[in-house]
GUDOLO-54274 format. One line per 8 residues: number of its first residue (from 1); their letters; for each residue x, y, z of C-alpha. Coordinates in steps of 0.05 Angstrom, whole numbers, plus 5000, padded with zeros to 4 digits. Layout:
GUDOLO-54274
NUM	A	X:Y:Z  ...
//
This chain:
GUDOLO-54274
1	XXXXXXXX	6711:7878:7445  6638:7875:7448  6599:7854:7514  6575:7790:7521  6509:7763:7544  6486:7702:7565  6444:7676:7510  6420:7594:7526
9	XXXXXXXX	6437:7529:7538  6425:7468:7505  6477:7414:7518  6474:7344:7486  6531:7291:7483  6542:7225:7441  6602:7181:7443  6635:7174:7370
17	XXXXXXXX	6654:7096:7366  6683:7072:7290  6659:6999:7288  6693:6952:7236  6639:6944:7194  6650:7017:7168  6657:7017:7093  6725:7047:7065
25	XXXXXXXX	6691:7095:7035  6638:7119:7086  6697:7114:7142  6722:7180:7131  6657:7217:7130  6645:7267:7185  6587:7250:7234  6523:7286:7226
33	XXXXXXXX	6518:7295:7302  6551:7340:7345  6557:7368:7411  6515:7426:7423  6554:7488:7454  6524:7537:7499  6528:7610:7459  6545:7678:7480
41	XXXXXXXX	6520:7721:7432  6551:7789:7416  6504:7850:7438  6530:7869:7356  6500:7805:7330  6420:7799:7310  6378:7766:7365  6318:7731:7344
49	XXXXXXXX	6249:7727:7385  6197:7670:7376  6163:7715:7332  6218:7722:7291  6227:7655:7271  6146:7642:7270  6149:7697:7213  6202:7658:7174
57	XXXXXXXX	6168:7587:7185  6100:7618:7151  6150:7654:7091  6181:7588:7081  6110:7553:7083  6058:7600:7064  5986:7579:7083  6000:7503:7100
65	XXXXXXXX	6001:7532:7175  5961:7591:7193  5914:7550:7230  5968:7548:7287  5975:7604:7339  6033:7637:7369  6015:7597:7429  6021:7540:7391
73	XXXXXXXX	6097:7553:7387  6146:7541:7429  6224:7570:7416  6277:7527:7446  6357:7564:7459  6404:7590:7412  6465:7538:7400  6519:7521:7365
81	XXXXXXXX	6574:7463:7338  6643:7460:7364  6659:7462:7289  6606:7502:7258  6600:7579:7302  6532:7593:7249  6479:7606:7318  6424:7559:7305
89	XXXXXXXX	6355:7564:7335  6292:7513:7346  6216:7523:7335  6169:7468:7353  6091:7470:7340  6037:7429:7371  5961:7433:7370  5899:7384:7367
97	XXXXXXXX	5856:7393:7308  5785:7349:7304  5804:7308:7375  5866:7291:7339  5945:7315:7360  5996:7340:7310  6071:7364:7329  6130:7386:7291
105	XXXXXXXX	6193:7429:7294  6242:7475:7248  6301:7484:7256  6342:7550:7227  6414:7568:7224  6453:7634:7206  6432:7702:7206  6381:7691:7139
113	XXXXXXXX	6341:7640:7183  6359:7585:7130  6313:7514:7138  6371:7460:7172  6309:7416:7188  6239:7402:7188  6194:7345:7220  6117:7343:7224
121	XXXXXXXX	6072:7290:7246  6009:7298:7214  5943:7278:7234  5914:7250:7171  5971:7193:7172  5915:7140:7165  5916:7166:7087  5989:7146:7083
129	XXXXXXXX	5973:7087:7099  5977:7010:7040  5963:7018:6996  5992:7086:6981  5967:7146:6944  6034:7158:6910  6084:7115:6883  6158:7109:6892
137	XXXXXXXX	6172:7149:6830  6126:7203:6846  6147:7217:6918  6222:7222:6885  6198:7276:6844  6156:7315:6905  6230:7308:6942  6255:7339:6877
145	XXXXXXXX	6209:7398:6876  6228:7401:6962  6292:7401:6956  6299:7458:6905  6256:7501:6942  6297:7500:7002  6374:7496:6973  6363:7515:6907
153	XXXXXXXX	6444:7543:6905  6467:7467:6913  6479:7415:6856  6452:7346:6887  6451:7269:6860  6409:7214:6887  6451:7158:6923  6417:7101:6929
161	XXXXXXXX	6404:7082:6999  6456:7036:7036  6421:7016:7083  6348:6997:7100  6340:7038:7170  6272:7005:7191  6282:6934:7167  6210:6923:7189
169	XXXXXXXX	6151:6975:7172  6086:6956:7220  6020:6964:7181  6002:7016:7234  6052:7064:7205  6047:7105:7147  6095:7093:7092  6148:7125:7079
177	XXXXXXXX	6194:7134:7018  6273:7158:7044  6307:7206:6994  6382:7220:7006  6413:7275:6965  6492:7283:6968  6511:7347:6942  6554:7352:6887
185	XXXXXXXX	6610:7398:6857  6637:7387:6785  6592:7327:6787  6629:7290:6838  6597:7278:6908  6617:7314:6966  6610:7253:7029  6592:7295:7081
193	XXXXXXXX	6537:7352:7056  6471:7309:7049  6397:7329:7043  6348:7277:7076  6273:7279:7047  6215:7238:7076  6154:7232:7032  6086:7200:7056
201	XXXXXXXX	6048:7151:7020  6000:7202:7013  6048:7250:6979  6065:7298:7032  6130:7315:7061  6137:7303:7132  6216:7309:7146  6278:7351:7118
209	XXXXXXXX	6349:7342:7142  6401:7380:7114  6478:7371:7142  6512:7430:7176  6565:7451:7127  6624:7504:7148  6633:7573:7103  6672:7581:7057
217	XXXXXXXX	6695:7517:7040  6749:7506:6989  6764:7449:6942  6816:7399:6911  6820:7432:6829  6785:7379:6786  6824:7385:6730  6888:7373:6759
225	XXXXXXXX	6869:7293:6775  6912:7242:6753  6899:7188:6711  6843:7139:6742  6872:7078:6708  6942:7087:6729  6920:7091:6800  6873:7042:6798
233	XXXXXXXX	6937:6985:6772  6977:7027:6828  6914:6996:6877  6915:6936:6854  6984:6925:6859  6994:6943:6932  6922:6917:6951  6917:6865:7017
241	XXXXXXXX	6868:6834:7051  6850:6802:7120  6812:6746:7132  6758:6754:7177  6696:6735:7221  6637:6763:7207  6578:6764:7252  6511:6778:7220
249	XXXXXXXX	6455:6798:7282  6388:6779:7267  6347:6835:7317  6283:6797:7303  6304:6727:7338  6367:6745:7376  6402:6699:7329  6481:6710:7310
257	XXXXXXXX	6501:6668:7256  6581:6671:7239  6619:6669:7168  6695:6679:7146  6707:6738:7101  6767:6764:7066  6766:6846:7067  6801:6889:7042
265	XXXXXXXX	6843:6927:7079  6814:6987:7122  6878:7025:7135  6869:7055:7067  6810:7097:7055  6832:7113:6981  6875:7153:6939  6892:7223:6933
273	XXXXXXXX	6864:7242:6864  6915:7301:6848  6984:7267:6887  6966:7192:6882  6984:7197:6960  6951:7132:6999  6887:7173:7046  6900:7138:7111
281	XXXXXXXX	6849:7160:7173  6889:7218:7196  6940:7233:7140  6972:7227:7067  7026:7168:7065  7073:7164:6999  7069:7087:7029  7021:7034:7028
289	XXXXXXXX	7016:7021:7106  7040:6955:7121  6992:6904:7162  6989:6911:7240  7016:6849:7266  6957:6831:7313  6973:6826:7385  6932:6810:7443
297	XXXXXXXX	6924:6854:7500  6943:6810:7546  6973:6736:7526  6946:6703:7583  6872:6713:7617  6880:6761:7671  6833:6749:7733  6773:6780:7742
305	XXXXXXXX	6757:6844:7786  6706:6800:7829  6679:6733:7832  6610:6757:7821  6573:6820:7854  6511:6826:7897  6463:6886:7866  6492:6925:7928
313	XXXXXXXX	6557:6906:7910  6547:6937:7848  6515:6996:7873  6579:7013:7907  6618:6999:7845  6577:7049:7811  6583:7104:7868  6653:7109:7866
321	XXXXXXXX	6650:7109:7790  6602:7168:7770  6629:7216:7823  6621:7291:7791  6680:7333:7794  6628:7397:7799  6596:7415:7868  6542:7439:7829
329	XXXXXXXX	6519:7376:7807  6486:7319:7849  6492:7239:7815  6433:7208:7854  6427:7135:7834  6362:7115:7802  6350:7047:7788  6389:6982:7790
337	XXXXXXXX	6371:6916:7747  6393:6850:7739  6398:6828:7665  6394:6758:7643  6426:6747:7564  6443:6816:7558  6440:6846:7484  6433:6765:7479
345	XXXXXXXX	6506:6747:7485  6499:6709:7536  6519:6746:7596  6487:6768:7667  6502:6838:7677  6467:6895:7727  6443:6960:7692  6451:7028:7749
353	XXXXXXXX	6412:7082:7715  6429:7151:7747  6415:7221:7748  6465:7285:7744  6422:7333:7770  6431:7411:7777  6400:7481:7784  6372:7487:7721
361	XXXXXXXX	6355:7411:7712  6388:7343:7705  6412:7289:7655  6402:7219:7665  6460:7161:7652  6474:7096:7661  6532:7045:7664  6522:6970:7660
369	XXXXXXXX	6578:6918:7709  6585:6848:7689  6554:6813:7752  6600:6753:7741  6665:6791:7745  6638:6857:7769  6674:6896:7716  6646:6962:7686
377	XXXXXXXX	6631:6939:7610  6598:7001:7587  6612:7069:7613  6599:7151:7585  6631:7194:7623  6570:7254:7613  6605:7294:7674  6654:7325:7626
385	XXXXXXXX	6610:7349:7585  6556:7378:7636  6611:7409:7675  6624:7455:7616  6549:7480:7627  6584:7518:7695  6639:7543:7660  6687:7490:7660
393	XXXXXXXX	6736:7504:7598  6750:7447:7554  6821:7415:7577  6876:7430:7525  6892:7367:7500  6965:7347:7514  6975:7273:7497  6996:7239:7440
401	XXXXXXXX	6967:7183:7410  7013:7146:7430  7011:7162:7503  6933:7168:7499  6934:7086:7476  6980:7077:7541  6926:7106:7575  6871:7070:7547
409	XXXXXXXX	6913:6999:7556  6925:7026:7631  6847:7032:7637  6838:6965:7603  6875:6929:7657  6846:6960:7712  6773:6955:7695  6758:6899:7655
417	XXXXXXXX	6824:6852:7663  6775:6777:7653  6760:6799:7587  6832:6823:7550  6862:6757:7527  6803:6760:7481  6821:6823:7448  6887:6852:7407
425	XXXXXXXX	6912:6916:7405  6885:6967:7356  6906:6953:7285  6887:7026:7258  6902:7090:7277  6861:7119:7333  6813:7169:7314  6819:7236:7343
433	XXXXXXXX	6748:7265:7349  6752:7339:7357  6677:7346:7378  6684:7307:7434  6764:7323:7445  6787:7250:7467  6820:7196:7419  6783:7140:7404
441	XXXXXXXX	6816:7074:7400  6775:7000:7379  6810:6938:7403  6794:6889:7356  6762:6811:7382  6809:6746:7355  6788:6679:7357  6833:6631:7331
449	XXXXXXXX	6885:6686:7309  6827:6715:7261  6803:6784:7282  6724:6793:7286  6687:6844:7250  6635:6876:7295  6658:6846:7358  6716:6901:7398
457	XXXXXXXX	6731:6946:7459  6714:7012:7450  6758:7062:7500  6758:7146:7481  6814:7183:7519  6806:7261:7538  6866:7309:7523  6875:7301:7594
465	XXXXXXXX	6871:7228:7602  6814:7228:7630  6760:7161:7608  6707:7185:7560  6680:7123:7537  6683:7046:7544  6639:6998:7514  6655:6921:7499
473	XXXXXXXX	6619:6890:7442  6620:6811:7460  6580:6752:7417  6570:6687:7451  6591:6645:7396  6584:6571:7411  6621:6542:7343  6660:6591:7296
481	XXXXXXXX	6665:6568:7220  6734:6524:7209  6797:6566:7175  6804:6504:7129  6757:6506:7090  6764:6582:7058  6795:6595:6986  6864:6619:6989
489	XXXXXXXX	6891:6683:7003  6913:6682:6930  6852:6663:6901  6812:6721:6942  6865:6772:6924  6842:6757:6855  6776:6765:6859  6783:6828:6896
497	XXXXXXXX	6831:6860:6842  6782:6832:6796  6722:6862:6827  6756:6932:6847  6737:7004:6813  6755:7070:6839  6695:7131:6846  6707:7199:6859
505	XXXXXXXX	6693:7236:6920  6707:7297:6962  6729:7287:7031  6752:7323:7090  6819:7289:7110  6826:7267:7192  6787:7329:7226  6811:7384:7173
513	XXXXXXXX	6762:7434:7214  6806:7491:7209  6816:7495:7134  6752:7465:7118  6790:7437:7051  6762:7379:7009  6811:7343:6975  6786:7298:6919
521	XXXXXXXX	6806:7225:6931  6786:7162:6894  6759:7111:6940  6753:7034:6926  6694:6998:6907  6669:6932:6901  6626:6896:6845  6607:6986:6849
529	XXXXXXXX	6571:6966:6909  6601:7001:6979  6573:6940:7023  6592:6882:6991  6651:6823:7021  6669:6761:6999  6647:6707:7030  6713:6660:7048
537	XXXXXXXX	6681:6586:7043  6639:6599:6981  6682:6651:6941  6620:6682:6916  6605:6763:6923  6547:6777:6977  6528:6839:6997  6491:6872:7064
545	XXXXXXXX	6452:6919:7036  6382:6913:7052  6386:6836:7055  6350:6797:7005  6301:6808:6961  6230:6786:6986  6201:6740:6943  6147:6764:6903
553	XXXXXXXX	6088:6714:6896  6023:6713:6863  5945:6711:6875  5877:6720:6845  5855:6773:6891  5911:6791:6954  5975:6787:6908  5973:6858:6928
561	XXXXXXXX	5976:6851:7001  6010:6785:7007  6080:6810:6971  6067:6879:7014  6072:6845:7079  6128:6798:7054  6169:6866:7040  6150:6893:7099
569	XXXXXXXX	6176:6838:7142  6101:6815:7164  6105:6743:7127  6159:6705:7124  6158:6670:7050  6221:6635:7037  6200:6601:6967  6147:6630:6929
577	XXXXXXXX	6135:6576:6885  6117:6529:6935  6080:6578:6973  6004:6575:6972  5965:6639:6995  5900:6596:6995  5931:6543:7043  5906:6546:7117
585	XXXXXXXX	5947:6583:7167  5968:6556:7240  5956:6593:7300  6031:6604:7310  6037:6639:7244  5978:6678:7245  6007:6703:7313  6068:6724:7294
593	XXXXXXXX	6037:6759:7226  5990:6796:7266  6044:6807:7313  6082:6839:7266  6031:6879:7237  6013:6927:7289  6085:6920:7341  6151:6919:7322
601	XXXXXXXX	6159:6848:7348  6215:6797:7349  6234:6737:7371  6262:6732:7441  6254:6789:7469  6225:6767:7524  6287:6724:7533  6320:6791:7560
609	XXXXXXXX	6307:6774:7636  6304:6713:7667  6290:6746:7738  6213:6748:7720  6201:6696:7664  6139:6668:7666  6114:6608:7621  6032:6610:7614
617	XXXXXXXX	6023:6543:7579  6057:6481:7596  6067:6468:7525  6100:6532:7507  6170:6537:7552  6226:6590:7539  6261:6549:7486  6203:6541:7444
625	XXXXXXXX	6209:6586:7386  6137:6612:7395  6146:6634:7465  6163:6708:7450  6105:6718:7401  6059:6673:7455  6077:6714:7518  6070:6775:7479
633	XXXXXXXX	5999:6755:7453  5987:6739:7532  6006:6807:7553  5971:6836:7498  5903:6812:7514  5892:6774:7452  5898:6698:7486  5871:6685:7531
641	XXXXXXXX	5887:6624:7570  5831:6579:7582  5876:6512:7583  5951:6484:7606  5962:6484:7525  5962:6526:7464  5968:6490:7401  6006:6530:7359
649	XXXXXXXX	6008:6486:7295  5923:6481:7300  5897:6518:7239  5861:6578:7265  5779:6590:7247  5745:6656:7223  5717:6669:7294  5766:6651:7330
657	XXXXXXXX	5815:6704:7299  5747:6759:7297  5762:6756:7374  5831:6769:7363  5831:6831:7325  5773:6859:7379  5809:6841:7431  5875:6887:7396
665	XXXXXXXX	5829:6939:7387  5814:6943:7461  5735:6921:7449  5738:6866:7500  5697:6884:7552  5639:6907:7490  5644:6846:7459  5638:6795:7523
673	XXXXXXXX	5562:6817:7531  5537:6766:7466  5464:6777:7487  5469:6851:7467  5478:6835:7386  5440:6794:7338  5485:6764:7282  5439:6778:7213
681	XXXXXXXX	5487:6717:7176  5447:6662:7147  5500:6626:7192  5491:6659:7250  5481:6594:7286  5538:6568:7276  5574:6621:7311  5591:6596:7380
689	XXXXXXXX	5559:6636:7431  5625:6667:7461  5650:6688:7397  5579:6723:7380  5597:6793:7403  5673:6795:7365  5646:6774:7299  5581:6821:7309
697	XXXXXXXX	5641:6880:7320  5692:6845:7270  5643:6842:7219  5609:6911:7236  5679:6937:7220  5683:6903:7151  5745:6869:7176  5731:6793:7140
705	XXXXXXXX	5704:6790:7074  5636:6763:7080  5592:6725:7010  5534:6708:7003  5516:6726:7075  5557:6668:7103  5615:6691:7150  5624:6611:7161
713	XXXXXXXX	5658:6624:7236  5691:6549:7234  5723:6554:7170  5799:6554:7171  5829:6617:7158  5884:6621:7100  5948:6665:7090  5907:6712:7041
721	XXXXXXXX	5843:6722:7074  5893:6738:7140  5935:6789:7084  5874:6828:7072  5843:6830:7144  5899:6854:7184  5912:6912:7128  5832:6930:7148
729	XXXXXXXX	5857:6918:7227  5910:6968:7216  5873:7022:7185  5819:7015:7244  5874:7022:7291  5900:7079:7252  5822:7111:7255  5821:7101:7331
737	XXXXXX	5888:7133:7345  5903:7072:7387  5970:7048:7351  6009:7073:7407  5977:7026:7451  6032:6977:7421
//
């Protein structure tokens, strides 16, 4: 047996929760994060120095880098996934070129050095910038050339994205076309070996992901599938469905607006292609599972743990809680907080933010305790998983699922007792996460005897029944839809059969780690669309993906930026044949645009805290729907109060919003001294004397459009002259460097 040496450490953790709003086909899919393992490499196996893996970055990109040094490197430790033993090692750059700062990293794996992943933030990102050098199409085929330069062996198909991951893009920020490849084998998809590809506006790659696979896999034989239509009648015959709530989060206004659904159910993630066996999350069944009959956790409310906690109060709570097992490792208490509205449900709750530390560093946590009831509502237990960094071996795990749920009721009752009359128990099997060795279990929400989708305990047993996670996910719902007004079971069941279609795929059954077999299953979809539902009052098909389309409107000369900020989320256009780009703007809109623009922004989140709120104009209080985007503006510099009122619905004026965008880009103080500039406008004196110096800067930037030399600093300002100035504004904070500011 060969010697073994100590080789690095790099330990991360992340709790794996299963939320109901996982599509059937995407529930099955193996998480692209995992635990990283401290290694102990072989003195047999290859060990690689920083100059080892500086030599294969420059192979793999020959003369894009040479300007860096070997001091411009820096090589993080050797690690590896529970499930994947390849070593894997980390190279991250930095440097300032021209007074401006670029960074990036690589990341190899295996003996070969193969490219896992690549990120670079370039300095020249003001080029990437709207309007962009290189279309949609074009930056598909640069990912197309990337791609099969670094995996050339693979087969790969486009998916189309499912989901829009920044559902706002700031005009600060280049943009940025997503590619996701899914590798392929006898043209059918395998879910969980993806390619990620990030192309710049301006054409360049800045980001390459590609899943850690296991070697040698091995594979379900293609041409031994059965018929697709026979199993797709065998579906539809055996097909049920729930009716459900649905609660759609709007992150921009803190809004949660509630519908009735009928799903199908999740219990099934397909069938097996070859045995027409029903894929189920941890098996093959030769029987459709029958519903869960849903039952509450507890039938009647359960008092809570405390009638309210003091922050000291909860301070002990949280000492007796994050006790480490290891005398290596000291939990010092950081920080504790008292939340108003947290995550905007409606609740008062105290964040304690701690620290594990240790020889060799520390790791910071937190838990958060309901300070009504002074329960623990979200919990991590991170000591488990540091402890291993001393030597701790991994407990054999020695429960059952069924005595693992036991555990996790017993746990229930104990720490958060108030809140189980609200919640059933599980109606799918748990999942057993090998990564993180613990079961996870997800106690669904019912209101009215209807189970909520999105709303659930989470609670992760250990093998040795230890807690590993708790989280509650709670909505403070003031009226939920009525049950009387849906279509019938029936009638859904119908369209459901009606809209149903089976697709090939290759997936990894339960946590199949050892075999590392694929079995080919068909998997359900909807109107061929894996994020659709069916909305229960209407009976019509709607679907989550991406939203809406933004409207697309026109315009003589900023059609181009108008319908650019509308899909970026900027301007808010809800008909666009009623919308007039040449139509004045108010004060409260041109906020929030420029708002918008240059800080990803939303609605009430400044309704977080109560313990500090503040209201700066007597006209503007915290229910106002302009207080956010006002009290942000008021931090920000760009009002400033001169009066007990803003008017909001005023229509703003040229000069007035010139001292705006110099007051974003920091030029205050410069522009205050108005006997310093002399305005050249055959207007100029019409410019009131305390707006001289922003629209002598404003102007001197080419931020407003200026004819016939008239800047006309009274005239009201309209939604496309705004369009096309804060695109300029963003590109001059781009120039300075200062977007960070926000």
């Amino acid at each position: 047996m060969a010697k073994l040496k100590k080789f690095g450490i790099v330990l991360t953790s992340s709790a794996l929760t299963l939320g109901m709003f996982s599509s059937i086909a995407s529930a099955s899919t193996t998480a692209n994060e995992q635990p990283q393992i401290q290694i102990q490499v072989a003195e047999t196996e290859k060990v690689f120095t920083k100059d080892d893996l500086i030599k294969r970055f420059k192979e793999l990109f020959p003369k894009k880098y040479d300007f860096l040094s070997n001091n411009d490197f820096h090589m993080g430790s050797g690690y590896y996934y529970a499930t994947d033993k390849e070593v894997r090692y980390n190279l991250s750059f930095s440097k300032e070129v021209n007074g401006k700062y670029m960074h990036g990293s690589v990341g190899f794996v295996g003996e070969k050095l193969e490219l896992e992943n690549f990120y670079f933030q370039p300095t020249n990102e003001k080029e990437a910038l709207f309007p962009a050098k290189v279309s949609e199409e074009e930056a598909r085929k640069i990912a197309d050339e990337y791609l099969k330069k670094f995996d050339g062996v693979g087969e790969y198909q486009l998916e189309k994205n499912p989901y829009n991951y920044y559902p706002q893009q700031i005009l600060t920020e280049p943009i940025r076309y997503n590619f996701t490849f899914t590798r392929t084998k006898d043209k059918v998809s395998i879910s969980d070996q993806r390619i990620e590809v990030t192309v710049l506006g301006n054409g360049e790659v800045v980001q390459f992901y590609k899943t850690n696979t296991q070697k040698p896999a091995t594979f379900d034989d293609m041409k031994q599938i059965l018929d697709k239509e026979e199993l797709l009648k065998k579906y539809k015959e055996n097909l049920s469905i729930n009716l459900q709530y649905q609660i759609d989060y709007d992150y921009r206004n803190g809004d949660r607006n509630v519908k009735l659904v009928y799903q199908p159910s999740t219990k099934v993630r397909g069938v097996h292609a070859l045995t027409g066996k029903w894929m189920t999350a941890n098996d093959f069944s030769e029987e459709f599972p029958a519903k869960t009959k849903v039952e509450k956790i507890s039938s009647t409310p359960l008092p809570p743990k405390h009638n309210g906690v003091t922050l000291e109060e909860a301070k002990k709570i949280a000492e007796k809680f994050i006790k480490s097992k290891s005398d290596d490792i000291k939990v010092t208490i950081q920080s504790i907080n008292e939340v108003e509205n947290y995550n905007g449900n409606g609740q008062s709750v105290i964040s304690v933010d701690y620290m594990y530390e240790y020889r060799n560093g520390g790791h910071g946590a937190g838990l958060v305790i309901n300070k009504d009831t002074g329960e623990i509502i979200q919990y991590y237990n991170i000591d488990r998983d540091i402890s291993r960094q001393f030597g701790e071996k991994p407990v054999e795990n020695k429960l059952t699922q069924k005595d693992a749920l036991a555990q996790a009721v017993k746990y229930a009752k104990d720490m958060i007792p108030s809140y189980l009359h609200n919640y059933a128990m599980p109606i799918e099997e748990a999942y057993y996460d090998e990564m993180s060795e613990s079961y996870n279990f997800s106690f669904p929400r019912v209101v009215n005897g209807i189970l909520v989708i999105g709303d659930q305990i989470q609670i992760s047993i250990a093998g040795d029944g230890s807690l590993s996670n708790l989280y509650i996910n709670y909505s403070e719902i003031e009226k939920w839809p009525a049950v009387d007004k849906v279509i019938s079971e029936k009638d859904a069941l119908t369209k459901l059969n009606n809209a149903l279609n089976l697709k090939l795929n290759y997936l990894k059954q339960g946590n199949d780690k050892e075999k590392n077999h694929y079995d080919i299953v068909y998997v359900p979809v909807f109107n061929e669309d894996m994020y659709s539902y069916l909305d229960a009052t209407t009976g019509e098909w709607k679907s989550i993906e991406n939203g809406k389309s933004p409207v697309v409107i026109s315009h003589p000369w900023a059609e181009e930026e108008l319908n650019y900020l509308i899909s970026a989320k900027v301007l808010e256009v809800k008909d666009a044949k009623s919308f007039n780009g040449d139509a004045s703007i108010s004060k409260g809109e041109a906020l929030k645009v420029l708002l918008n623009s240059i800080t990803y922004f939303y609605d009430g989140m400044y309704n977080q805290s109560t313990e500090n709120m503040k209201q700066t104009f007597d006209n503007i209080d915290p229910k106002h729907p302009l207080y956010s985007a006002v009290e942000r503006a008021v931090s920000m510099g760009v009002i400033q109060p001169s009066g007990k009122n803003f008017d909001v619905d005023a229509p703003i004026k040229r000069e007035e919003l010139a001292a705006w965008y110099i007051r974003v880009l920091g030029l205050e103080h410069a522009a205050k001294h108005s006997n310093i500039y002399k305005l050249d406008f055959a207007d100029a004196s019409k410019v009131q004397k305390e707006y001289i110096g922003y629209v002598a800067l404003a102007n001197s930037m080419g931020l407003f459009k200026v004819e016939k030399n008239q800047f006309n600093p009274a005239q009201e300002v309209t939604y496309a002259e705004l369009a096309v100035s804060t695109i300029l504004l963003a590109h001059e904070i781009a120039e300075k460097g200062n977007g960070i500011r926000y």
